[in-house]
Backbone as JSON Lines, residues from 0, in Angstrom:
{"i":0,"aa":"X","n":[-5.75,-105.66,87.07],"ca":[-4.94,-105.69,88.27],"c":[-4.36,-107.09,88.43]}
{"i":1,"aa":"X","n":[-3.3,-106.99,89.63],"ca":[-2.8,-108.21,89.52],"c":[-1.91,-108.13,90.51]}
{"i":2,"aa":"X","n":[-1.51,-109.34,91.36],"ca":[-0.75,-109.61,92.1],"c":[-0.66,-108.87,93.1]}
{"i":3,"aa":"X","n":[0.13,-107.66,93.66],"ca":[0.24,-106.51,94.75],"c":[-0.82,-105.95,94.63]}
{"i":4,"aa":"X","n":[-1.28,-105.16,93.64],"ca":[-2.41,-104.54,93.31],"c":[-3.82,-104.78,93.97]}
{"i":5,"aa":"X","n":[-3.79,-106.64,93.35],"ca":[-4.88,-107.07,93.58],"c":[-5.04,-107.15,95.57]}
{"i":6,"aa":"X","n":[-3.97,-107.58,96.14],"ca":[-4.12,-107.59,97.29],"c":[-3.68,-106.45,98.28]}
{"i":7,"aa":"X","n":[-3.5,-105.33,98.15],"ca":[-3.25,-104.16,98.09],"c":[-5.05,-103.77,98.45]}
{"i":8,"aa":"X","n":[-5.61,-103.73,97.31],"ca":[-7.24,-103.4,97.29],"c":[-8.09,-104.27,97.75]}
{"i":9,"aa":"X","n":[-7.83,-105.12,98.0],"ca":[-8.62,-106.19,99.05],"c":[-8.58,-105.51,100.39]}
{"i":10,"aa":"X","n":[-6.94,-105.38,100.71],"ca":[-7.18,-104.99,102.42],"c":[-7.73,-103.51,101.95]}
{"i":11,"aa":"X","n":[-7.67,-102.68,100.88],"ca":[-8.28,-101.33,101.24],"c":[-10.12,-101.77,101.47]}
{"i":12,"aa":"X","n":[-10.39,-102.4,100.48],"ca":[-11.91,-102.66,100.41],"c":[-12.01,-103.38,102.21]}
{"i":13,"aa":"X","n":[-11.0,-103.89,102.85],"ca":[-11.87,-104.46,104.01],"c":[-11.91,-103.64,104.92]}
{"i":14,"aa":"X","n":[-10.74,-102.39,104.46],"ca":[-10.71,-101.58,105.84],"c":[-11.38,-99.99,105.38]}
{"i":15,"aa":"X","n":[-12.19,-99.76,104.97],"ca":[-12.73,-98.98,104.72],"c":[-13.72,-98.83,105.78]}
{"i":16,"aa":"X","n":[-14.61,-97.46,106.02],"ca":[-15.46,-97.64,107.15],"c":[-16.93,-97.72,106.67]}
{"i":17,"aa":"X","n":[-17.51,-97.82,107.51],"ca":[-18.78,-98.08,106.92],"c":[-19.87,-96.94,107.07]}
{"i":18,"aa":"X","n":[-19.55,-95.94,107.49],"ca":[-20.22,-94.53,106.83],"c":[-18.96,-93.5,106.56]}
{"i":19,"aa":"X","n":[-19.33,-93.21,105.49],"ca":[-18.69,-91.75,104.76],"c":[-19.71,-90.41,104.45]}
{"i":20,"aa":"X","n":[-19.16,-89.6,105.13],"ca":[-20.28,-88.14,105.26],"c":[-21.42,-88.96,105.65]}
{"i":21,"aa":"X","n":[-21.37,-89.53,106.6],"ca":[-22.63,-89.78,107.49],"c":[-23.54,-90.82,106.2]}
{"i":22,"aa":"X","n":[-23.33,-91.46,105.18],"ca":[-24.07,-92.67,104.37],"c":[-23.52,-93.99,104.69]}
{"i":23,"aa":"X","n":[-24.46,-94.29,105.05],"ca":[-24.01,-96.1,105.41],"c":[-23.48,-96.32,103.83]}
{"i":24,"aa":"X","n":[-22.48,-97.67,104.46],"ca":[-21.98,-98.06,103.13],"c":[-22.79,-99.09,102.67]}
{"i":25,"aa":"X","n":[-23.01,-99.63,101.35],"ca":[-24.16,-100.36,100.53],"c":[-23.27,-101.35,99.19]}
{"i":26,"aa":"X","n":[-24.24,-102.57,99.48],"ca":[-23.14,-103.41,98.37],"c":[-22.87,-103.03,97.5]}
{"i":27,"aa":"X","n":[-21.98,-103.64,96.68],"ca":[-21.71,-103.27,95.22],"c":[-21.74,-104.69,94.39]}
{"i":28,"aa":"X","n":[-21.87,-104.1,93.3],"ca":[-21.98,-105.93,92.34],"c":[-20.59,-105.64,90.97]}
{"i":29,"aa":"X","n":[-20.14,-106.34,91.06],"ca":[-20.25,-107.89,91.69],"c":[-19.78,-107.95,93.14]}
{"i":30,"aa":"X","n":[-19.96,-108.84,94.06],"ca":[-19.38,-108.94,95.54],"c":[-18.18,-109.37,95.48]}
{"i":31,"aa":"X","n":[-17.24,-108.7,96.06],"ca":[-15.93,-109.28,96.06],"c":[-15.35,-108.38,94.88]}
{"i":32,"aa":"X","n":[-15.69,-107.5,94.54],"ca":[-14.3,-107.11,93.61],"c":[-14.1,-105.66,94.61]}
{"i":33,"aa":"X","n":[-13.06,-104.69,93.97],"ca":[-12.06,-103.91,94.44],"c":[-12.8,-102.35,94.47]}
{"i":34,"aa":"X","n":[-14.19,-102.72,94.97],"ca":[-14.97,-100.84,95.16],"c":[-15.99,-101.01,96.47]}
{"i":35,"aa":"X","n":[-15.99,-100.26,96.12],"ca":[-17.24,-99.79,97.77],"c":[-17.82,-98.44,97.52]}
{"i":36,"aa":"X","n":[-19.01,-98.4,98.02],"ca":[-19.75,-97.4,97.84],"c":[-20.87,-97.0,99.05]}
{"i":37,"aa":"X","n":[-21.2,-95.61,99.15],"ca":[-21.95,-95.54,100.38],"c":[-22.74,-94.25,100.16]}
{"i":38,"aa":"X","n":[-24.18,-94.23,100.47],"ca":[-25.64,-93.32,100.36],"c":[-26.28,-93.55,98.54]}
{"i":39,"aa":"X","n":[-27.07,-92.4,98.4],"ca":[-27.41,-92.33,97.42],"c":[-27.7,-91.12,97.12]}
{"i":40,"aa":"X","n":[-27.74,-90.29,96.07],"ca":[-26.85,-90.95,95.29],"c":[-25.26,-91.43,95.72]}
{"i":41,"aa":"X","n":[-24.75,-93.14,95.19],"ca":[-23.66,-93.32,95.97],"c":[-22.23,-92.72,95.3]}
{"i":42,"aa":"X","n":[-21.55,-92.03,96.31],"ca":[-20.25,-92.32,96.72],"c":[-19.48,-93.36,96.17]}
{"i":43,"aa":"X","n":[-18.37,-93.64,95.47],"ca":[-18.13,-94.41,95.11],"c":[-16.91,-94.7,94.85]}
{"i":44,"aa":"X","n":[-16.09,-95.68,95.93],"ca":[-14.4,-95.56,95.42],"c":[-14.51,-96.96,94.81]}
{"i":45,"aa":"X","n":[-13.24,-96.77,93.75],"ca":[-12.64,-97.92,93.05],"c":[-11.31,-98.2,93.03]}
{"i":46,"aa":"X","n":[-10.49,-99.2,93.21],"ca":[-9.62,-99.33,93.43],"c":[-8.45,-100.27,92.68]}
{"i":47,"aa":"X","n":[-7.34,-99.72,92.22],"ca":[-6.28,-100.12,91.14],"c":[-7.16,-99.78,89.6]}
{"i":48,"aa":"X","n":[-7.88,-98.58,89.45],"ca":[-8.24,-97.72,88.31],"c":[-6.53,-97.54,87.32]}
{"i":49,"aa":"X","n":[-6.85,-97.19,86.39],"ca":[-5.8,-96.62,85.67],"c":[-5.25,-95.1,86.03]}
{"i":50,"aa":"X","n":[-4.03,-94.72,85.56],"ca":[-3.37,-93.58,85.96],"c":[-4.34,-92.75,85.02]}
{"i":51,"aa":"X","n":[-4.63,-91.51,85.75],"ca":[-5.58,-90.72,85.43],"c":[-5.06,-89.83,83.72]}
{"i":52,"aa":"X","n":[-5.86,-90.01,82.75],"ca":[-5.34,-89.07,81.59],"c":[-4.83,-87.66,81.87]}
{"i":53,"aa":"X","n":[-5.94,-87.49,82.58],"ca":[-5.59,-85.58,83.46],"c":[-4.04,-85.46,84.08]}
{"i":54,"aa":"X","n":[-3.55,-86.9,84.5],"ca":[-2.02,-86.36,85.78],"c":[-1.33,-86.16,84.41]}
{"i":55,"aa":"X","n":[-0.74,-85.18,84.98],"ca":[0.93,-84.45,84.66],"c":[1.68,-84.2,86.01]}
{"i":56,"aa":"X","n":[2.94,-84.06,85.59],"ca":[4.25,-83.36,86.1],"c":[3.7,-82.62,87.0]}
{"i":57,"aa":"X","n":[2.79,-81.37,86.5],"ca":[2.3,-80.37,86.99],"c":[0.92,-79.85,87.08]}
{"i":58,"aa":"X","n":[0.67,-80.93,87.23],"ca":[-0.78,-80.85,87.95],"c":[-0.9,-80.73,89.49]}
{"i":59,"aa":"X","n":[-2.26,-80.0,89.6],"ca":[-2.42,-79.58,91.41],"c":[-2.57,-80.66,91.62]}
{"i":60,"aa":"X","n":[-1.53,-81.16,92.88],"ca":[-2.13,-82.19,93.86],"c":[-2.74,-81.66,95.44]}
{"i":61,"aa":"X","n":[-4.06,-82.43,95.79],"ca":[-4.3,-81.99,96.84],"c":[-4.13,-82.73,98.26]}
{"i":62,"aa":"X","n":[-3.1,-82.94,99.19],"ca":[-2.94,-83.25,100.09],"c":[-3.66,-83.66,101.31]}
{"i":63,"aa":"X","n":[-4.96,-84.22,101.94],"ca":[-5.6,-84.42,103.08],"c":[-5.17,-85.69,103.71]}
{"i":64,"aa":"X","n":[-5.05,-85.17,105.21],"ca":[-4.61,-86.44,105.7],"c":[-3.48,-87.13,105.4]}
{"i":65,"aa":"X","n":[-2.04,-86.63,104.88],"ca":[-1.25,-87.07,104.13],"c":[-1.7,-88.11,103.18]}
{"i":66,"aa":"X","n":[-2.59,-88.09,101.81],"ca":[-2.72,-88.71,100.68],"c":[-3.06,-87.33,99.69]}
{"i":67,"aa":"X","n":[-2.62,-87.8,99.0],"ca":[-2.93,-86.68,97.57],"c":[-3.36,-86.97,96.66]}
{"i":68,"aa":"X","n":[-4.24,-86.24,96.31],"ca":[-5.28,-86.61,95.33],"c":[-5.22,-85.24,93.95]}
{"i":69,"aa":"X","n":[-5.58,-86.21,92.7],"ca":[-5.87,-85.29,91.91],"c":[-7.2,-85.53,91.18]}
{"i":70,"aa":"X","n":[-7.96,-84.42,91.18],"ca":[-9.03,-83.61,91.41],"c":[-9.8,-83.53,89.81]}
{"i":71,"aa":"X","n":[-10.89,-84.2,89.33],"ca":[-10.91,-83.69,87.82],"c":[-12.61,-84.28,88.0]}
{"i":72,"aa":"X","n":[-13.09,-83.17,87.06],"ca":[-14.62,-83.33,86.73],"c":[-14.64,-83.83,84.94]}
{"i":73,"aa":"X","n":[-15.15,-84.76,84.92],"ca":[-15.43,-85.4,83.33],"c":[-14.45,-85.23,83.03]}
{"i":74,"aa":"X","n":[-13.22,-86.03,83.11],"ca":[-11.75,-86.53,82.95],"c":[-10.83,-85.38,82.9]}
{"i":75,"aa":"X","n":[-10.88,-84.41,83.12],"ca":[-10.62,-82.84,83.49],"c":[-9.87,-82.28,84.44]}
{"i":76,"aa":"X","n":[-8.37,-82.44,84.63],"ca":[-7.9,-81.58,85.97],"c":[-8.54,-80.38,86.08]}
{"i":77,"aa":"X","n":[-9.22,-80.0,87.71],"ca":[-9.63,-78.91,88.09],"c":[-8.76,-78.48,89.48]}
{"i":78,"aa":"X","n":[-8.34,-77.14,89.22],"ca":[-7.57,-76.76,90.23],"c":[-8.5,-76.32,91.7]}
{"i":79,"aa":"X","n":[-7.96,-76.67,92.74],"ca":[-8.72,-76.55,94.15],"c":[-9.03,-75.29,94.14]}
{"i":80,"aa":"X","n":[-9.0,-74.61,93.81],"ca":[-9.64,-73.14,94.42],"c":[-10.57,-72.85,93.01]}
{"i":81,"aa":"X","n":[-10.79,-73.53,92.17],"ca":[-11.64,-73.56,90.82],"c":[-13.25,-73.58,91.8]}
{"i":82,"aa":"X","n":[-14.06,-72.8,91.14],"ca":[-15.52,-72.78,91.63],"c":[-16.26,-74.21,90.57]}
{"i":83,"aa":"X","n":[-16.41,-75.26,91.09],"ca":[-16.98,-76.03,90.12],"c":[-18.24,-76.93,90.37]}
{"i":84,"aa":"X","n":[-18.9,-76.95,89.76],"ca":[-20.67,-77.31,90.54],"c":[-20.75,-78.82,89.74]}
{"i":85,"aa":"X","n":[-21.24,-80.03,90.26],"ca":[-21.17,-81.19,89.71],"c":[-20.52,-81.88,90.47]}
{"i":86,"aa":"X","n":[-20.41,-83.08,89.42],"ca":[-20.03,-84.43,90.47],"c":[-18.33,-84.38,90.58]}
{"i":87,"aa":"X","n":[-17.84,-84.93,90.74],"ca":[-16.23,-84.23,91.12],"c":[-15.64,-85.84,91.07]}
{"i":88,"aa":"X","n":[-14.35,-86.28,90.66],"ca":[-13.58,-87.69,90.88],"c":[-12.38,-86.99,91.68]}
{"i":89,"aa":"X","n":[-11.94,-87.86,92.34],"ca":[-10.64,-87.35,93.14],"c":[-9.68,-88.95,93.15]}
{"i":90,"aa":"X","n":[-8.63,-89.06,92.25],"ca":[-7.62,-89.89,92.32],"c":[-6.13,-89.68,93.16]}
{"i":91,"aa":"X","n":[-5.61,-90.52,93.56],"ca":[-4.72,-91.02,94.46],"c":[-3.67,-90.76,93.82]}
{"i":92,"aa":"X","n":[-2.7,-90.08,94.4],"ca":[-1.43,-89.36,93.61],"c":[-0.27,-90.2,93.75]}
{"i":93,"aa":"X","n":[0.35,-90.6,93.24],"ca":[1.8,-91.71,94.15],"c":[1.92,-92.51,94.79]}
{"i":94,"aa":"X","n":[0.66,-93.32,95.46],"ca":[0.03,-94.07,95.35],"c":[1.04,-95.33,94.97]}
{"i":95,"aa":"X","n":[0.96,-96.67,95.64],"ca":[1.7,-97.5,95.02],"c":[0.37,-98.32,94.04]}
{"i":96,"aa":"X","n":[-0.98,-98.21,94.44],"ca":[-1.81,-98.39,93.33],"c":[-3.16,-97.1,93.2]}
{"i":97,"aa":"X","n":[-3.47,-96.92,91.94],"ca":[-4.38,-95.85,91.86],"c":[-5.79,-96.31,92.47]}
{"i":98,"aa":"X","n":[-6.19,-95.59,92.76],"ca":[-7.5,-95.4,93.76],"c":[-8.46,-94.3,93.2]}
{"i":99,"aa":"X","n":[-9.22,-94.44,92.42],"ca":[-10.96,-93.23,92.46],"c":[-11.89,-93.1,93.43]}
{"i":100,"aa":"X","n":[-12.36,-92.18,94.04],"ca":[-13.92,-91.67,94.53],"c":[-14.23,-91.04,94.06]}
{"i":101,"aa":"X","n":[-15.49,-90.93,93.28],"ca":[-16.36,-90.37,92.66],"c":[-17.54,-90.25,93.9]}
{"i":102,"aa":"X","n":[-17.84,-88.47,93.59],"ca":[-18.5,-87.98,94.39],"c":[-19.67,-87.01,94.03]}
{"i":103,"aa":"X","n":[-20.97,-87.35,94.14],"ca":[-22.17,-86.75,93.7],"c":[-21.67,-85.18,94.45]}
{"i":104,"aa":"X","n":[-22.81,-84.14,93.48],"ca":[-22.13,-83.13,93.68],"c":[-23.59,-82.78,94.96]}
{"i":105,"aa":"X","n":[-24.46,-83.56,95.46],"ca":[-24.87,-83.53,96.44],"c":[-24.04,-83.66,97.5]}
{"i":106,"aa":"X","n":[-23.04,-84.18,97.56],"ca":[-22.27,-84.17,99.32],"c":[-21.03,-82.87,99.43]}
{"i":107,"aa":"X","n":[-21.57,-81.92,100.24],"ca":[-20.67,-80.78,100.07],"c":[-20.17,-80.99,101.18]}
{"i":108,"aa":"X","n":[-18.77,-79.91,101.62],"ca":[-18.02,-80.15,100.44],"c":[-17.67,-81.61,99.79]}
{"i":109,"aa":"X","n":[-16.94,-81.64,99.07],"ca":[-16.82,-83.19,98.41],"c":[-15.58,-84.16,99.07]}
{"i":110,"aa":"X","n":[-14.47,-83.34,99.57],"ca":[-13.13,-83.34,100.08],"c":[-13.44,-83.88,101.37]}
{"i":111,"aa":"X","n":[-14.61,-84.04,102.15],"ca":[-14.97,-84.51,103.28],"c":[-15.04,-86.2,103.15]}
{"i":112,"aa":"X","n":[-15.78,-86.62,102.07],"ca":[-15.22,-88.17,101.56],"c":[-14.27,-88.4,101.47]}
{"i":113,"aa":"X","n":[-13.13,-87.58,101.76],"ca":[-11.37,-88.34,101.01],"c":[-11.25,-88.36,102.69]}
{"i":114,"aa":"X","n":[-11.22,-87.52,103.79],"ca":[-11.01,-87.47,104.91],"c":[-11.43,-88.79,106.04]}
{"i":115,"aa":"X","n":[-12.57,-89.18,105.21],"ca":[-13.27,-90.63,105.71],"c":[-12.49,-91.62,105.65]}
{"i":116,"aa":"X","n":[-12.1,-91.87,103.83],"ca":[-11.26,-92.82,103.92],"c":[-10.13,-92.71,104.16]}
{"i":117,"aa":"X","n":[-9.11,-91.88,104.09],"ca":[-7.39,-91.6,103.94],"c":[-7.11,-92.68,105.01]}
{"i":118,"aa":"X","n":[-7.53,-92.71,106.13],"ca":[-6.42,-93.35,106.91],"c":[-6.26,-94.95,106.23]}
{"i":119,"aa":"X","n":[-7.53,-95.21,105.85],"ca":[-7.82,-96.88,105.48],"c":[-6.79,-96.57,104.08]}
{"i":120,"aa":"X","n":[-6.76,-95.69,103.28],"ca":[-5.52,-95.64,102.14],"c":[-4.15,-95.7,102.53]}
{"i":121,"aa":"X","n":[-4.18,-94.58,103.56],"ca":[-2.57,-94.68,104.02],"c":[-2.57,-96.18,104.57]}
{"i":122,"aa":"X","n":[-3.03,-97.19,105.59],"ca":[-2.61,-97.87,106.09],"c":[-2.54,-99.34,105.11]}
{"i":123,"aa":"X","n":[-3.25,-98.98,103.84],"ca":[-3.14,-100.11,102.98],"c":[-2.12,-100.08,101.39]}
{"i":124,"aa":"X","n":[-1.88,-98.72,101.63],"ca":[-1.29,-98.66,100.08],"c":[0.11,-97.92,100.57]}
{"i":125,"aa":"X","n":[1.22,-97.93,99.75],"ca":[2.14,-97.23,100.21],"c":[2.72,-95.62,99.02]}
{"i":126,"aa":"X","n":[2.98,-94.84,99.8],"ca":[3.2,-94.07,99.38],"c":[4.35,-93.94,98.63]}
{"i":127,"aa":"X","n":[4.67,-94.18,97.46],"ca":[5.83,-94.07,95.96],"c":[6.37,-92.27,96.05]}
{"i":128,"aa":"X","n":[5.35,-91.66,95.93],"ca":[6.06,-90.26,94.82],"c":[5.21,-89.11,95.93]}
{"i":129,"aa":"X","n":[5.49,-88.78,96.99],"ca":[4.03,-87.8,97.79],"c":[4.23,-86.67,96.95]}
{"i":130,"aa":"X","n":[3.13,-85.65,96.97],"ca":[2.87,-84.45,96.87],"c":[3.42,-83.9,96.83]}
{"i":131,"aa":"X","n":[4.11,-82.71,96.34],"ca":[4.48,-81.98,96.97],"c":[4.22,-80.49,96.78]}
């Protein structure tokens, strides 16, 4: 990362909240870089990740909170109405920088972590390409 990016994910990392699905949030190492994480097993977003191998053209994007996310288990687009048991990643669609949460497949549903953070995404990153 670098330059916008880098400060782009600073203000997301400061404005994030400090419980998601009800887990306090918990350091991460090193201190000061671009993730946050919260319970255990943790929750875990990262921020200015690479563009996901899984996005295409036409891949499902899923919309909450106006941010869109695409959806893939072990680097895998999975479509939203797919029955899928496990830990789940959900990346940031258009996005002016990419964003991961990785989500133990203990916190059901999983889509309830993107709802936590979105507003702290929308108000720090800008939206390039939305959903549609």
């Amino acid at each position: 990362m670098h330059g916008a990016a880098d400060a782009q994910c600073s203000r997301l990392v400061d404005a994030l909240p400090d419980q998601v699905v009800g887990e306090d949030r918990r350091a991460v190492t090193p201190a000061g870089s671009s993730a946050a994480a919260w319970g255990d097993p943790p929750i875990v977003l990262r921020c200015g990740v690479d563009r996901p191998a899984a996005l295409r053209r036409t891949s499902e994007c899923a919309v909450l909170d106006d941010v869109g996310w695409l959806l893939t288990q072990h680097g895998r687009a999975v479509a939203l109405d797919d029955h899928v048991e496990g830990p789940l990643t959900f990346t940031t669609v258009g996005r002016s920088v990419y964003i991961e949460i990785s989500v133990p497949a203990d916190y059901q549903p999983p889509a309830d972590a993107l709802l936590a953070i979105a507003a702290a995404v929308s108000s720090t990153t800008d939206d390039i390409h939305p959903c549609r």
